[in-house]
Structures are given as C-alpha cells and as structure tokens.
C-alpha positions in Angstrom: 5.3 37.4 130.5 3.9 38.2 127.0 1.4 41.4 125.9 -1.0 39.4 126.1 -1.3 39.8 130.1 -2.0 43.1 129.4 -6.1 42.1 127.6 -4.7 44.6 125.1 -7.4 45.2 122.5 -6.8 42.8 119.5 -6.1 45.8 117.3 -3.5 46.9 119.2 -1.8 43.1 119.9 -1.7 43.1 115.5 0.6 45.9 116.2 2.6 44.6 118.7 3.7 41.3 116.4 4.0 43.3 113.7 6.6 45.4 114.8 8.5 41.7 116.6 7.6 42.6 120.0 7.6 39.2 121.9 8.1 40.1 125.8 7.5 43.4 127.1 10.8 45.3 128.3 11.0 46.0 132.2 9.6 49.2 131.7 6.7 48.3 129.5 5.9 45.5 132.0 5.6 47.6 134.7 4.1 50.6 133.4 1.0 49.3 130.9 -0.9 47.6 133.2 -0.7 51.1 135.5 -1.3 53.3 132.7 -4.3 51.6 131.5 -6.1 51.6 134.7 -5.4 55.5 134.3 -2.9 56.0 136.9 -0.2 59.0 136.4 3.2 57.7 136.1 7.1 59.2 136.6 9.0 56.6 134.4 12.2 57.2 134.9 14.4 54.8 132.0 17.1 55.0 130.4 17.6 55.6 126.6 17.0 52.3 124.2 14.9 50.3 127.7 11.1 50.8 125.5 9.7 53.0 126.7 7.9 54.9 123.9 5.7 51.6 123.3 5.3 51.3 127.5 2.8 54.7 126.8 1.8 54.1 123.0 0.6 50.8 123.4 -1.9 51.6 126.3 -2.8 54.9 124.8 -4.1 53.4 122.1 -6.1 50.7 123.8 -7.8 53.8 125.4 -8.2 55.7 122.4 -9.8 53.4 120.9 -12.9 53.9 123.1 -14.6 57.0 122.8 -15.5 59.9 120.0 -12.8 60.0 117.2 -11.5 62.9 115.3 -10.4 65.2 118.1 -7.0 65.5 119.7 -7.6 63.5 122.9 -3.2 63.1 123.4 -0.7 65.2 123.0 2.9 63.7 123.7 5.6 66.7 124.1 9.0 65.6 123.2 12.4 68.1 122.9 13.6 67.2 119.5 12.0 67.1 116.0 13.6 63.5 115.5 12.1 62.5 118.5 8.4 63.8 117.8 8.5 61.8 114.2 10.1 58.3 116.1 7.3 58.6 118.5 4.7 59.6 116.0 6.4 56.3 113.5 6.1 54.3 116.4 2.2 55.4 116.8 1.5 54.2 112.7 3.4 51.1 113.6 1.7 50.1 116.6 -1.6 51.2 115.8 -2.3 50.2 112.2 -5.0 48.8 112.2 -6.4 50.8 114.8 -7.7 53.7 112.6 -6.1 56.4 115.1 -4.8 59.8 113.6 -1.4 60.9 114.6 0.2 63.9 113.3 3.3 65.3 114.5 4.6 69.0 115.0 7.5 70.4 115.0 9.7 73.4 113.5 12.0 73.8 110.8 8.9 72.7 108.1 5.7 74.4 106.3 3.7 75.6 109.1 0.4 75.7 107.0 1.4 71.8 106.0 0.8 71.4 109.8 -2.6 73.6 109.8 -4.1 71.3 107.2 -3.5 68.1 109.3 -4.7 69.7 112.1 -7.9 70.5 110.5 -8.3 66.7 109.5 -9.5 64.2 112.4 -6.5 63.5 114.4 -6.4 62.0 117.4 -2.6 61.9 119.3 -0.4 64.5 118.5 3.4 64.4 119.0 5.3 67.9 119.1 8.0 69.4 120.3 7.3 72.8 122.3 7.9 75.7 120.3 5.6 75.1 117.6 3.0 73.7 119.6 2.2 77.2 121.7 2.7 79.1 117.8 -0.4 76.9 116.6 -2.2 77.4 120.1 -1.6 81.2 119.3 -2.7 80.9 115.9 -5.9 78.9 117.5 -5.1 76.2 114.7 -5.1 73.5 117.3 -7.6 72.6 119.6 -6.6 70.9 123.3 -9.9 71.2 125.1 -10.9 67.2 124.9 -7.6 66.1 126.1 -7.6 63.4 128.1 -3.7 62.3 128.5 -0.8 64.5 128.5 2.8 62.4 128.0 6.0 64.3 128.6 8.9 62.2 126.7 12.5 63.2 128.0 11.5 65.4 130.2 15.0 66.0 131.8 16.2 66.7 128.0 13.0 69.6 127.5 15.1 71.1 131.0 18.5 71.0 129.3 17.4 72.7 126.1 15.6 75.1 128.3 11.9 74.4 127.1 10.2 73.7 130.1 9.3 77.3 130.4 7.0 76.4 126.9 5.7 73.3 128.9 4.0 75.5 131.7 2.5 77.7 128.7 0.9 74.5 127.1 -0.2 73.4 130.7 -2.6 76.5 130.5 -4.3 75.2 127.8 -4.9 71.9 128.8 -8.2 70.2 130.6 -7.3 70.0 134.3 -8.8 66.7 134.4 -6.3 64.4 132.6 -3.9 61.4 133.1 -0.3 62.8 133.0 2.8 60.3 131.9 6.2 61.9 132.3 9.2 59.9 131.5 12.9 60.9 131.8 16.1 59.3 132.3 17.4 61.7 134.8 15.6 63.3 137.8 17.3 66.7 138.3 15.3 68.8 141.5 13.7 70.8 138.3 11.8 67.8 137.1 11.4 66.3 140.4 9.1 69.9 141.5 7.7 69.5 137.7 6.5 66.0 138.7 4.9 67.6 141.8 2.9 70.2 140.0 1.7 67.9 137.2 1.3 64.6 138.1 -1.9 63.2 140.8 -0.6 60.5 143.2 2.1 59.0 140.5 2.5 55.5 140.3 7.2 55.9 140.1 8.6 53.3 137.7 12.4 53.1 138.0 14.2 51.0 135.3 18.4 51.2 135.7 18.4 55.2 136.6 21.8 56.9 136.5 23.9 53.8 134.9 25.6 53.5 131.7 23.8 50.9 129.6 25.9 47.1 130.9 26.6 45.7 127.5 28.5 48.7 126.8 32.6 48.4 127.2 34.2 51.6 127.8 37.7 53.0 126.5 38.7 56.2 127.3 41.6 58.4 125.3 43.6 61.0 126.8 44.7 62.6 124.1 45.6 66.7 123.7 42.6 68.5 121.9 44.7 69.2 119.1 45.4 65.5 118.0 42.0 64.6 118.4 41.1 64.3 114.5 43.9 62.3 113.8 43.0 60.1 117.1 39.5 59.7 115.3 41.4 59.0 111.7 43.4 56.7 113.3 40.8 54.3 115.3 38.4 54.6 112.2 40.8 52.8 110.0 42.4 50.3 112.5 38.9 49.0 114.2 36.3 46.9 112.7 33.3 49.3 113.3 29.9 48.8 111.3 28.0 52.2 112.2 29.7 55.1 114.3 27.5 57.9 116.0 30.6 60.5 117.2 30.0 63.4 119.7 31.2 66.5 119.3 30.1 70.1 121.4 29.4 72.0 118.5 27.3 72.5 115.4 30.7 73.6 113.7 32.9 71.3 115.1 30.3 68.8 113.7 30.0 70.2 109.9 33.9 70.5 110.0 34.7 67.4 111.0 32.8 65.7 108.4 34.1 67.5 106.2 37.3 66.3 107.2 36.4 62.7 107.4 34.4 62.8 103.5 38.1 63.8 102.4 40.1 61.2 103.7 37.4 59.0 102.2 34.7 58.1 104.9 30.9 57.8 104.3 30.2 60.3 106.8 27.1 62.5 107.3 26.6 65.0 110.2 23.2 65.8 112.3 23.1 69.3 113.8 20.4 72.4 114.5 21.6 74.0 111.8 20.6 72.0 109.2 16.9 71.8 107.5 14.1 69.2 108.5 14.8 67.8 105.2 18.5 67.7 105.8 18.6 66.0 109.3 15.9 63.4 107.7 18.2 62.5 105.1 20.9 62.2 107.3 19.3 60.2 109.8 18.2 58.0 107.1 21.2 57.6 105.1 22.6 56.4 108.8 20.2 54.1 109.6 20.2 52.4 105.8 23.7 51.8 106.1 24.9 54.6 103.5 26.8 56.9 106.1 29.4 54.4 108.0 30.3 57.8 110.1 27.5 60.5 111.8 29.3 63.2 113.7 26.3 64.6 115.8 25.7 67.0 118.7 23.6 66.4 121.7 20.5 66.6 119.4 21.2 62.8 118.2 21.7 62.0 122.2 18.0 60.7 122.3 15.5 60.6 120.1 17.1 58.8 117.0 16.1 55.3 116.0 18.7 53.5 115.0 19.5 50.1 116.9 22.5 48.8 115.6 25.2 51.7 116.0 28.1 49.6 117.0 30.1 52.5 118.3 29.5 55.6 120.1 32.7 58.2 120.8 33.1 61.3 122.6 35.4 63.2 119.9 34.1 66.0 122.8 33.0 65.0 126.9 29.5 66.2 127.5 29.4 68.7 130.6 27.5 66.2 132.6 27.8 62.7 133.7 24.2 62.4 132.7 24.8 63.7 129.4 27.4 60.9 129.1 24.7 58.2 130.3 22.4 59.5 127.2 25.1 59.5 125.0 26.1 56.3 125.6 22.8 54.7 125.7 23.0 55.0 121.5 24.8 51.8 121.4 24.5 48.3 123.3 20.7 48.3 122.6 18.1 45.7 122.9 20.6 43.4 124.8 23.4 43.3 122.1 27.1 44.7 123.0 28.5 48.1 122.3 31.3 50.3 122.9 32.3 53.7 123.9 35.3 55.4 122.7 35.7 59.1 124.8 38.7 61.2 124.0 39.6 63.1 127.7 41.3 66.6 127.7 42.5 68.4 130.9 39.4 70.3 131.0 37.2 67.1 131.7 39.5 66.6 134.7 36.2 67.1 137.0 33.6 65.2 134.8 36.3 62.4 134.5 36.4 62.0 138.3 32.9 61.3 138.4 32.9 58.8 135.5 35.5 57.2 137.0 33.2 56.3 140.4 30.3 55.5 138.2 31.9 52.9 135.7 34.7 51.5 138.3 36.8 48.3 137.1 34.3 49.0 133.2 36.6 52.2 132.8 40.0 51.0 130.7 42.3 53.5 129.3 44.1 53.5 125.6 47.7 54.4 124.4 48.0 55.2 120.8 51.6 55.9 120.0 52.6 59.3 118.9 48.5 60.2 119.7 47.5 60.1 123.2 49.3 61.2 126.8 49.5 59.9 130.1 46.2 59.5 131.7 47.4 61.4 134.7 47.9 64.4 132.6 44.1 64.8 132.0 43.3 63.7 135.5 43.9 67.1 136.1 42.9 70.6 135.0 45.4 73.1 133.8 45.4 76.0 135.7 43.3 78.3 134.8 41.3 75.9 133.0 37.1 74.6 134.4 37.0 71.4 134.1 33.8 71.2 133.3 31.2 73.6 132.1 28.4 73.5 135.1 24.6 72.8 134.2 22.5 76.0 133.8 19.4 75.7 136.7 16.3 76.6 136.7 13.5 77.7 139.4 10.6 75.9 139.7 7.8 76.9 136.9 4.8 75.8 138.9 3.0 76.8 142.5 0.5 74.6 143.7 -1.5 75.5 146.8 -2.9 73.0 149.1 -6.6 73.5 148.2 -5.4 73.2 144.4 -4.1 70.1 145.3 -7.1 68.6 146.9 -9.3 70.2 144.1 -6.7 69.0 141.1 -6.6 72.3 140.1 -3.4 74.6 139.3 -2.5 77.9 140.3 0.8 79.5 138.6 3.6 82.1 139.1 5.0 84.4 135.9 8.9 84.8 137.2 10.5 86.9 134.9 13.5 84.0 134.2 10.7 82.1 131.9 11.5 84.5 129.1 14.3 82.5 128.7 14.4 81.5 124.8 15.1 77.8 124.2 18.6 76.6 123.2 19.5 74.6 120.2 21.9 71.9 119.1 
C-alpha cells in the first residue's frame, strides 16, 4: 500500500516524501482513509507505531478546504515536548500547504503565545494548562473548530489533566470530528471515549505489548548498588544512545551528576527544568552530544528521537503500562532495541505481572559483586508495597440519552476535579 491510496491532496503527498514516508504504518493505514471521510476514531497504538502522521496527514487534506486564518484544530497533548513534536511534525508534513500551526504550552512567554494567536493560525497543539489560561484571558478563539485530537490520552489521565480536558470541552463547537488516541485504555478513558466521541470507528494496533524487537534483561540488584550497576553496564556494553528511567526529578539531576563525573556525556530531562533547558537537552540527545539522558516519565512519550539503542529502568515504573511506554523509546521503526530494568524487592508485584506479559523474552543478569538472586526480589520485604497503586479517577462527563441522540453534552462539577495536575 502506498499514500497514494489515500487521493491525498498533492500538497500534502510533497510532505509525505519529504519527510521518507514510503508505506503507511498499520495505524496510518487504517485510520486516514476513516478520518478523512470524517469518522471519529479511538486509536489505540502503542508509542513509536505513527500515529501522529495517521491524524496530521488527513487533517491537513481537510484543512486545506475551507476559510483560513482561524483555528479550525486543536490537538491536546500532556507534555510540552509532545505539543512541539506534533506541532514539528505539522511544518514537516504540511510545507507547502500554507497551514498555520502554533503550539502552546507552559514554562515560556505567555504574551509570545498571545502574539501568534493573533496571527492567522489554523491547528493548534497545546498541552492543557495553558490552553484554559488563554481561553480565560479570551486570547484564543475555539468557536470555528471543526476537529478536536486528543494525543495520549491515557498519559493526560496519569498526570491528572483530564479534569482540564472537560474545561476545554465547554468551549468547543458541539458539532466536530473527535480523534482520541492512547496506548492504554484504563475504564477512565474508556467513559471519556463514550462522552466525546459519535459512533467511533476503534483502530487497535499491538495494545498492551512491549514493542517485539525489543530484548529484555532484567537486574536484581539492592537499591543501594544501583549506580554502580548503571557505572558498570555503561562501560562494559557497546551502547550508542541511552534514555535511563528513574522515579524522581532528584534522583534524575543527581544521577547525572554522578555520571558527568565519572566522565559520561550525560544530560537529564525533568519538570523542573526550563522550556529552554529540556529543549537543549532533548537536542543535545538527539544530535548525538549527550551519549546518556537520565529522564523521568516526562521523556516516556512524546520525545522524538528514533535511534536510542537502550532504554533502562535505573527505577520500575508503578504500572506495567508505564513499563510498555517506557520501553516503546527504543526498537523503533522496525530496528532492535533493548531494555535493561534494575528489580528491587518492592517491584515484587509489578514484576509478577511482567513476568506473564513478556514470558520466555524475560532473561535475568548476574553481575558479580552487583546484583542478588532473582528470587530475593520476587518477593516483597515485609512491610514493604510492592508497588505504588495507580491513582483513579471518576468519570468527568454525564451524557443523557436525548444528549446523545441530539450530539449534545450535558456535564457534572464533582468536587474531585479541583484536582491540580501533577508534574514530572
């Protein structure tokens, strides 16, 4: 199959060669065709399968009909560094569409934002927070929307923005095509599909499956010999670019720290830095200049970099899904990967799980003098949870029956929406 199936508008085919697309991905072959004849879709992919050009590609074939100069999309993602891939992705794909895209996010000038607002713009890509303080400062007007994508939806539920989401929903047309894609489908998102989507056309590419070029080694190791574990397997293994997981922003900053000393190009990418400073990070990654990023769950998706040749879990995530995200960083686009996790006793639960999930994949790893018996981390310490549990939420929408037939919305105020979003 190529793109051209699709009757793309020439425009947008210029695009697509320019950016070396020569078959469509399973996702973008099942979902453009769909999405241009204006069906609502629940994509459900995971990480590094295409799916940002499965919506861009036929959004801009629509956009392309129809009065410029008005923001007619709005894609919602969770992270800053996922808002600026899509909205990179957008000025790729449609160059020589003459399409506006501006993206907005927080942690940079807010009247920077206001000023590109003002200009003609056409799709914007933002990430929750920011979005509702322009509505609230009326710099931003949604009322000739005609699509409405939701990128990582599952993600928005973790960092506890969908609460924001409903906000926005206020202030869209009702009338709209809705795309939500996630990797994951958590009972939250599945009622979030119910509320917002008409009569969704489900696309399901490889849900709830580690990405299959993608060997996996697993440590047990005691949490305090974990750094020199890390020293140890950086300086013994032929590894080109490393993306390491750990729980914390400090944890993060510290261990790079750590890592610059003993003489590693090593960067970190964390919510406490700047715009500026994750930028440059992220750059210096993908350019080859940092060998080393030591990242929290912001860098989980989101980040465009398609030749990490290692992923490791300096910390387990809490949730197996978490793990699947993680992992999907490396083995992309068909080439091999692999996944280095260090296991304490308190993963003794999430390890069970992982354990089902990869089967005969799973292979454990002695380093003398650095790791333990497997058996020792297949179970917690007393006193000890194995692993931390997922925080839930209730549903944010109520749709009546005749608001259903009428594609209308009707909406409950609990008092658990106050809920302020997390950070990584």
């Amino acid at each position: 199959m190529s793109f051209e199936k699709f009757r793309l508008n020439e425009k947008v085919l210029d695009g697509v060669r320019s950016a070396g697309y020569t078959e469509p991905t399973p996702i973008q072959a099942q979902s453009i065709g769909p999405i241009l004849e204006g069906r609502d879709i629940l994509g459900l992919a995971q990480t590094g399968t295409g799916k940002t050009a499965a919506f861009v590609l036929p959004l801009l074939h629509r956009l392309l009909q129809g009065r410029r100069g008005r923001v007619r999309a709005l894609i919602l993602a969770p992270t800053r560094e996922l808002a600026e891939q899509t909205h990179e992705a957008i000025l790729q794909l449609g160059r020589k569409t003459g399409l506006e895209s501006a993206s907005v996010y927080g942690g940079v000038s807010v009247t920077n934002q206001i000023n590109r607002l003002r200009s003609r713009v056409d799709i914007v890509c933002a990430c929750p927070g920011r979005l509702l303080d322009h509505i609230g400062r009326k710099t931003i007007d949604l009322s000739a929307l005609e699509v409405l994508i939701l990128d990582e939806a599952d993600h928005m539920f973790d960092m506890g923005f969908l609460p924001d989401v409903r906000r926005i929903v206020r202030h869209l047309p009702v009338r709209r095509q809705t795309l939500l894609f996630s990797a994951t489908m958590p009972k939250e998102i599945r009622s979030l599909v119910n509320d917002l989507l008409v009569d969704p056309l489900h696309v399901e590419i490889g849900r709830m499956a580690p990405v299959a070029t993608v060997s996996h080694t697993f440590y047990p190791v005691q949490t305090g010999q974990k750094t020199a574990l890390l020293r140890d397997i950086l300086e013994k293994t032929d590894m080109r670019s490393v993306l390491v997981f750990t729980r914390t922003k400090s944890r993060a900053k510290s261990l790079t720290a750590q890592l610059c000393k003993n003489g590693h190009r090593a960067t970190s990418l964390h919510g406490n830095l700047t715009q500026m400073k994750r930028r440059q990070s992220l750059e210096g990654f993908r350019d080859g200049r940092y060998e080393v990023m030591i990242a929290t769950d912001i860098a989980a998706r989101g980040i465009d970099v398609t030749d990490i040749s290692h992923v490791i879990n300096y910390d387990m995530p809490d949730t197996p899904d978490a793990f699947t995200h993680r992992i999907g960083r490396t083995g992309r686009a068909a080439k091999t990967g692999d996944a280095l996790s260090f296991i304490t006793g308190e993963d003794a639960g999430l390890l069970g799980t992982l354990k089902k999930m990869l089967g005969e994949k799973l292979q454990y790893q002695a380093v003398k003098g650095l790791t333990v018996s497997p058996a020792d981390c297949e179970r917690a310490p007393a006193g000890e949870v194995s692993a931390r549990p997922r925080h839930r939420a209730k549903s944010l929408f109520s749709r009546t029956p005749s608001a259903r037939r009428s594609g209308g919305r009707s909406f409950s105020d609990p008092g658990w929406l106050s809920r302020a979003p997390q950070t990584a």
